[in-house]
Structures are given as structure tokens and as C-alpha cells.
N, C-alpha and C positions, 0 to 999 in steps of 0.2 A: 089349881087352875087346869083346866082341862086344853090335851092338845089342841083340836080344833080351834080353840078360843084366843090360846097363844101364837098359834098361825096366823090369826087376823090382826091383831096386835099386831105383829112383826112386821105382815105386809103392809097397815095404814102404816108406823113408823117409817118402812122402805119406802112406801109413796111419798109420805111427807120430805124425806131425804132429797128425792127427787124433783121432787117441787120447787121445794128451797132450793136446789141446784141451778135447776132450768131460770126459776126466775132471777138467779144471782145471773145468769148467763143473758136473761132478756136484758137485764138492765145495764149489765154491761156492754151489750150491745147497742141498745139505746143511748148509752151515753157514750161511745165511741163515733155513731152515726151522728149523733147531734155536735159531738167538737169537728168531724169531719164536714159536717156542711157548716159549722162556724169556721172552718179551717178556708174552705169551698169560697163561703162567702168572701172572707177576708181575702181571699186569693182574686175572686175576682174585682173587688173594691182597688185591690190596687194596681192590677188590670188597667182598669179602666182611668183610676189614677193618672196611671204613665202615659197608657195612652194621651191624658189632656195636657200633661208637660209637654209629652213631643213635642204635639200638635202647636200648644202654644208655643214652644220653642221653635218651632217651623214658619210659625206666621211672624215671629218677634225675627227672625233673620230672613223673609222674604221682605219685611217692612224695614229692616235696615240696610238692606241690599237694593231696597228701591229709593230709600233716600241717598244714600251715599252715590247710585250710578246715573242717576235722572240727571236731567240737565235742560237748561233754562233757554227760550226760545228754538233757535232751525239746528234741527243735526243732518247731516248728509248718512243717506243710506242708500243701499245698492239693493237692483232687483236680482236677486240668487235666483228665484225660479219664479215661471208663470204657468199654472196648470188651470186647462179648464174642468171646471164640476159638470158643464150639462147647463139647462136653462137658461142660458145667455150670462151664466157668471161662472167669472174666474176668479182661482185664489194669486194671492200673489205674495211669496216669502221676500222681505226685507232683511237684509244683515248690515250691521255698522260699515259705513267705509272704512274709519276709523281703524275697524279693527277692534277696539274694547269692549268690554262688556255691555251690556243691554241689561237695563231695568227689567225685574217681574213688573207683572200687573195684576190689576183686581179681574178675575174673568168676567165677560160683561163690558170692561172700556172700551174705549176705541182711539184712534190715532188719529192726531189732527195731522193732514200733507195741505203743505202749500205749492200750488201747482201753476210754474210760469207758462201763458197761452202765446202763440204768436200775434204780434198786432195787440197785444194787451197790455196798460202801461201798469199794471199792477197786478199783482200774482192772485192767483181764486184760491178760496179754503175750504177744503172739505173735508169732514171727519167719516170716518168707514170703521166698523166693529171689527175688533182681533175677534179671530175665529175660530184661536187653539185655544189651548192653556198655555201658560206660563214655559219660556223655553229660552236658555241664557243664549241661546245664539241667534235667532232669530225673531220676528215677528210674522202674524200671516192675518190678512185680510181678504175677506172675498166680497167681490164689488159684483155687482146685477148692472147690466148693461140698461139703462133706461132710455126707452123709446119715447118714437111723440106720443100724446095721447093717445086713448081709443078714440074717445069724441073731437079728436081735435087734430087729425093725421098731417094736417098739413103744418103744425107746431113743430117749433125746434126738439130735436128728442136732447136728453141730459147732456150735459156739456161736460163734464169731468168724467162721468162714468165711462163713455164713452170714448176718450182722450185714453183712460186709462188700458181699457180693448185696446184700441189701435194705435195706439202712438207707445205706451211705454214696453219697454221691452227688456228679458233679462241681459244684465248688465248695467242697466242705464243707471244714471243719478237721478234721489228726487229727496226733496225735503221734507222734513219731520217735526211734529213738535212729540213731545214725551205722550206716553200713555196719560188718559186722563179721562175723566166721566164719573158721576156720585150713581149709576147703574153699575150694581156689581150682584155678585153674592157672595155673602158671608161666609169665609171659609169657615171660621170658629163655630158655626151655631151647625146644631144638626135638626134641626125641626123639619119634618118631607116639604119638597117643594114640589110644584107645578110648573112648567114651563110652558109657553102658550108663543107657537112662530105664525105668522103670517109671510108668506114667500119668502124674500130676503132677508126679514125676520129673525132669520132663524140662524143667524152667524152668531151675533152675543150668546143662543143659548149651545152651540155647539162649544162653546169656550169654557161655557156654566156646567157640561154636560164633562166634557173633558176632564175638567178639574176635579171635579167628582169624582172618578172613574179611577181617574190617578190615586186618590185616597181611600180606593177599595169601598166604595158604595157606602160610606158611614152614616147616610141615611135614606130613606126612600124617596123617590123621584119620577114623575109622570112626565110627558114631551108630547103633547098636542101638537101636531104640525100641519098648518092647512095649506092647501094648493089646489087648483083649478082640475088641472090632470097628471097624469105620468111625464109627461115634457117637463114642467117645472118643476118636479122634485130634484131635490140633489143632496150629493152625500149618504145617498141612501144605501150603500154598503156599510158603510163606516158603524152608521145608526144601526143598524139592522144586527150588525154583528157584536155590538156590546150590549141591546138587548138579547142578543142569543147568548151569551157569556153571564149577566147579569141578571136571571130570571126572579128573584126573590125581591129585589129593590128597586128594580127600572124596567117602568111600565112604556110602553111606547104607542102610542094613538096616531092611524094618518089617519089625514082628512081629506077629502075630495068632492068639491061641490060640484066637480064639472064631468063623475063620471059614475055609470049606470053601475045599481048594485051588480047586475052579471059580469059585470067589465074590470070590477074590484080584484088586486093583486091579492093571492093567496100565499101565504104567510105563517107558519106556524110560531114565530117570536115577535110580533106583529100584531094590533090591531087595525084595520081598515075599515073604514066607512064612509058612503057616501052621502056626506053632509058637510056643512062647512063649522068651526070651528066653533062653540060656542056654551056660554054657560049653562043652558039646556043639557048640552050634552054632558060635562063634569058633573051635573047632577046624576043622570044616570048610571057614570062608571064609576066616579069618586067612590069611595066608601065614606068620606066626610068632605065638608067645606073648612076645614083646620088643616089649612097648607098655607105657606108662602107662597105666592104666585108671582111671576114674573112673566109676563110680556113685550110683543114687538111685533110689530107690524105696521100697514097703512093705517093713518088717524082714524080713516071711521072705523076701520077693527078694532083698536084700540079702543073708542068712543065706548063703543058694542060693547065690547067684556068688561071694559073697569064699569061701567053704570050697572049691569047685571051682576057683578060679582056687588057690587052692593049692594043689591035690591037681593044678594040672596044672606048679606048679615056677613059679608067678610069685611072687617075691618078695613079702613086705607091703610092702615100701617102694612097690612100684609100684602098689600098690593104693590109690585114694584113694578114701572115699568121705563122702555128708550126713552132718553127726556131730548133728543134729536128735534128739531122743528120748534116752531111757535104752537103746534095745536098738542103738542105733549106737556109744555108749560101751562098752557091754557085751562087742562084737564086738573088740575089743582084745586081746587074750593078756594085755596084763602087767596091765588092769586086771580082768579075771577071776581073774588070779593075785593082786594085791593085794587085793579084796574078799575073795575065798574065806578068805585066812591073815587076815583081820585077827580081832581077837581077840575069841570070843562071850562071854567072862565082863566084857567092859566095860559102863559104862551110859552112857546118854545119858540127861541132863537137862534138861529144856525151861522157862526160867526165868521165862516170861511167864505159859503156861499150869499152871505148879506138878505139874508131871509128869515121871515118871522110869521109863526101860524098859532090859529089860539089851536091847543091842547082838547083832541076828542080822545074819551075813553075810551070808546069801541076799538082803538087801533089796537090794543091791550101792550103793548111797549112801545119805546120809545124811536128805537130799529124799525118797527113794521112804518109808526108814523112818519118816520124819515123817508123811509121808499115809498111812500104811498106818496108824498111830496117831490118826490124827484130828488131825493138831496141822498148824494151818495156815501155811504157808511158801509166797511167793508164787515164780512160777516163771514163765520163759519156755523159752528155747530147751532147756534139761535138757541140755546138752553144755559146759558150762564159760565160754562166749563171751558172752550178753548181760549177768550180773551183777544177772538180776531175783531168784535166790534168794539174793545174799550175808546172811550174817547174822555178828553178831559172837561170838564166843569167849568166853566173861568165866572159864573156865578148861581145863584140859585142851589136847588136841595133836590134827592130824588129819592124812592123808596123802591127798593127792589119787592120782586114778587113772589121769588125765592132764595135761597142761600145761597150766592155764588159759591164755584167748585175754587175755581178761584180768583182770589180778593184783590182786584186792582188797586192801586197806590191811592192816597186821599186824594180827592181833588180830582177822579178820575170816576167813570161809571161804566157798566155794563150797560150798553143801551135795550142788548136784546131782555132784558128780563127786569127792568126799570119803570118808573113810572115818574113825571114830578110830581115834587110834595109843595113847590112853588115857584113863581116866573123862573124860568128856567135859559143859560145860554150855556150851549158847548160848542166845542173846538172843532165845526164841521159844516 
């Protein structure tokens, strides 16, 4: 065999040596990279694992912290501070007089106060949105001063709102029922939400925005916030500065129907426009209509967004919104649909006042038909939750329009979210 010949031998052998080498070394490579990201994965599976024990473990001791410290009917609390926002509304921190601990809440509720007037031989009830998160020593609510109407200037302006401005003061005593309302959001679930204020609005979702915030952004989050001009906004440092902290998960929208695009606040963690709030618009910026949405606002805003978010294919389910008033009960389908059929040849007989009227559906409860008659029935939230209208039954049968939050004793109804199902007498 000649040299030359043996040289090539030699070297394809040497090549093949190295071949074989390199590829013994690809594959060990590849199969070192491939346990490293099963390694990787598994690392993060249980990640995120832990993460939902916390988590659940966090909500299972917020939910047994709130049942164990609630408490049933008036607690006495003290005004710790009154700060104003701007806009004609102030916050106002509540702490136990007591002294004990204070229930969490779902962000989103709100507090029912019963508020003694002078010259009034019975106390008023108003409920007002907690408008932090969750905080074992206090509570904080911010109330908007309501004036008379616009069209109607010579009309009483709000009666509690207003009491609350001027007459209460820190220090003072005032009464309390427990946190309560079925508006909340779900801490457990993380699917992105939408928040959607209308002026005052906008306290349940600073509560919803908080609690969040606190859990380091575990999911993505939009905040719509509409208002007229710069006067009524408020809070807007607060907001401003956790969309400047939070760039990747919290989008932040103002609105302003009432100011020229030259005149729009410039903002770099901020969007501004001037337009007023509305499903057009989350068309434009959304990147999908697959959010949970939660709003608040005045009813016809309200009206506005929930019928367009339907008309653009979101579900009701994902629509949450204040169920405060009669016209947020009303916004329901199946209690439109139960009021409408209930039946107008029934009566209602009022057993205290010695009065009896046949039964119209249009009042759409049983509350609104009392006061449209003159027949006094005391009230607070008008959404089924605080329990200041129950009254008793002494015969007949009645069908609610929704779930109450909570369930009066048998033989007992929620007037405001009621309807009868036949001749009807209660204890009023």
C-alpha cells in the first residue's frame, strides 16, 4: 500500500474518531439541556404550585378572620382621620372604639352607617364603598358631597353626604354594620380585569386596584376613569404612581368629556383623552373583549356600558357591576323578567298603616311600591345586602328578584328586591 494512500486512511479514520467524539458530545449535550429544562420546567410547576397554596392559604385565613371577627347588627366606631381628596369628597378612616380587631373584606364592599339626624325619630342608612384594601386596623371610605340637582337647583342637595362634610368630625362616634355587598373581586382567580369609574365611582375600584397591587400585579388590569374636568378628579397621585411602578400589567385610561384635546394633562405613565368613558373606546385600546369588567357609576352610565358590552359579545357573567340603587337591581334580565310577570290583580296590604293597594309591576319591588304610596319602610342599600328594609310577612308569599346577600329569618322579606307571588300582608 502506498504512502499517500495510507495518509488518507489515517486521516478519514482520524475524522471519523472525531465525529464520533463531537457527536457523543452533541448528544450529551442535548440530553443534559433537555433534563435541564425538564429540570426548569419542573422548577417552575412548582413555582407556581406554591404560589396557589399561599395564595389559597391567604384567602382560607382572610375568610376565617372575617368570620370569626364580624359581628352582627351596630358596632361603635371612631372617626381616626378626615382627609379631603379634592372634588368635593373626603376620605374618612374608621377604627373600633372597642378597640378589637376589625374584619378583612372582599374589595369592592362597602359599609352600611346608621346615621342619627336631629328632629328624626329614626336613624337614616347609608352604605358608602371601602376605598382601600383590606387593613386590620382600620376602615376608609370616601363619600362625594351631593348637591341639589343641576336641573333642579332649588332641591334639597343629599342629606347624609352632606352631614357627613359638615357635622362629622375626627373623633366623633358613629355606627356601623359589618362589611357586606356580593360586588367584589375575586382574589383567587387571575383572568385581566377591566375597571370602568364613573366620578365617585371610582372608590370600590381603588379598593379592587389596591388589593391587587398588594399581590404584586398577578394579573393584568385596565382602569377607565371618567370625569367632566380636572376639578373632579381625585386620587390621582396615588393612581398615577402605581401605573408608574407597574408598567407591564396596569394600564391606566382618563377620560374627560368636558376638556379640549389642547387642554389634556400630559403624562408619560398615563393615558388621556378627551371623551367620555365608553365601549367604543375599549374597542379601540383593548387588545380583546376577554376581561372581566367591573363597574360604577351613575345608572345611565351604567345602562351605557353593560348594554354595549353586550352588544359587543361579553358575556353577563363577566360583567360585574355596584348593585347600590333600584336601577342596578333593575339592570338584571331575570329580575326585569320576574317583576314584569308578577301578577297585577294581587294586593298588598300594609298592616301597621291600615292600607291596601292592588299590586303594579312597574314599581319593580315591593320598597319602591311602599314609597310611591306613602307608606314608610326604612331602607338602606335598596340591592338585597344591608337588611335595613326587612320587614315581616304575617301572610301571603313573595319571590325575590335576586339572591339576597343576606337571608332574613322565615316569615321575613327583603322588600327592596321582592316581588309577591300572592295577596300579600306585611308588618308595615
Amino acid at each position: 500500500m502506498s504512502t499517500p494512500l495510507l495518509e488518507i486512511i489515517v486521516q478519514v479514520f482520524g475524522l471519523l474518531i472525531v465525529a464520533t467524539a463531537l457527536a457523543e458530545v452533541a448528544l450529551n449535550f442535548a440530553s443534559r439541556l433537555k433534563r435541564f429544562s425538564y429540570e426548569q420546567n419542573r422548577y417552575d410547576v412548582a413555582l407556581e404550585n406554591l404560589e396557589e397554596r399561599l395564595m389559597t392559604a391567604r384567602i382560607r385565613r382572610v375568610d376565617r378572620d372575617r368570620g370569626s371577627q364580624t359581628w352582627n347588627g351596630i358596632r361603635k366606631f371612631r372617626v381616626a382621620s378626615k382627609t379631603p381628596e379634592g372634588g368635593d369628597i373626603t376620605s374618612f378612616y374608621f377604627e373600633a372604639h372597642d378597640g378589637k380587631p376589625i374584619p378583612p373584606f372582599q374589595p369592592g364592599q362597602y359599609l352600611t352607617f346608621s346615621i342619627n339626624l336631629p328632629n328624626k325619630k329614626r336613624p337614616e342608612v347609608r352604605c358608602y364603598s371601602l376605598s382601600d384594601k383590606a387593613d386590620p386596623h382600620h376602615y376608609r371610605v370616601s363619600i362625594k358631597r351631593v348637591p341639589a340637582p343641576r336641573n333642579a337647583p332649588d332641591a334639597p342637595p343629599g342629606k347624609i353626604s352632606n352631614h357627613f362634610h359638615d357635622n362629622i368630625h375626627e373623633g366623633d362616634i358613629i355606627d356601623c354594620m359589618a362589611p357586606g355587598g356580593d360586588f367584589f373581586l375575586d382574589l383567587t382567580q387571575r383572568r385581566p380585569i377591566v375597571l370602568i369609574a364613573g366620578g365617585i365611582g371610582l372608590t370600590p375600584m381603588v379598593s379592587m386596584l389596591n388589593a391587587v397591587s398588594e399581590r404584586g400585579f398577578d394579573r393584568e388590569v385596565w382602569l377607565f376613569y371618567g370625569v367632566r374636568d380636572l376639578r373632579e378628579q381625585v386620587m390621582m397621585d396615588h393612581l398615577t404612581e402605581i401605573a408608574r411602578q407597574n408598567p407591564d400589567n396596569f394600564k391606566f385610561v382618563m377620560c374627560y368629556s368636558g376638556v379640549d384635546a389642547a387642554d389634556l394633562p400630559q403624562d408619560p405613565d398615563i393615558q388621556c383623552v378627551n371623551e367620555r368613558v365608553s365601549v367604543a373606546l375599549f374597542k379601540r385600546i383593548l387588545p380583546s373583549n376577554n376581561f372581566n369588567y367591573y363597574l360604577c357609576g351613575p345608572p345611565p352610565f351604567m345602562d351605557s356600558i353593560t348594554h354595549d358590552l353586550r352588544e359587543w359579545n361579553v358575556p353577563d357573567s363577566s360583567v360585574h357591576f355596584e348593585s347600590f340603587g333600584p336601577a342596578s337591581v333593575a339592570k338584571s334580565p331575570k329580575a326585569e323578567e320576574v317583576a314584569a310577570n308578577s301578577d297585577s290583580s294581587l294586593t298588598i296590604s300594609f298592616s301597621k298603616s291600615g292600607e291596601e293597594f292592588q299590586w303594579d309591576p312597574a314599581a319593580g319591588n315591593i320598597l319602591a311600591f311602599a314609597l310611591d304610596k306613602d307608606i314608610d319602610i326604612p331602607s338602606g342599600c335598596r340591592a338585597g345586602s344591608c337588611g335595613t328594609c326587612v320587614s315581616a310577612i304575617k301572610s301571603g308569599d313573595i319571590e325575590y328578584l335576586k339572591q339576597p346577600g343576606n337571608k332574613p329569618d322565615d316569615g321575613s322579606c327583603l322588600t327592596c328586591i321582592s316581588v309577591p307571588k300572592s295577596n300579600l300582608v306585611i308588618d308595615a
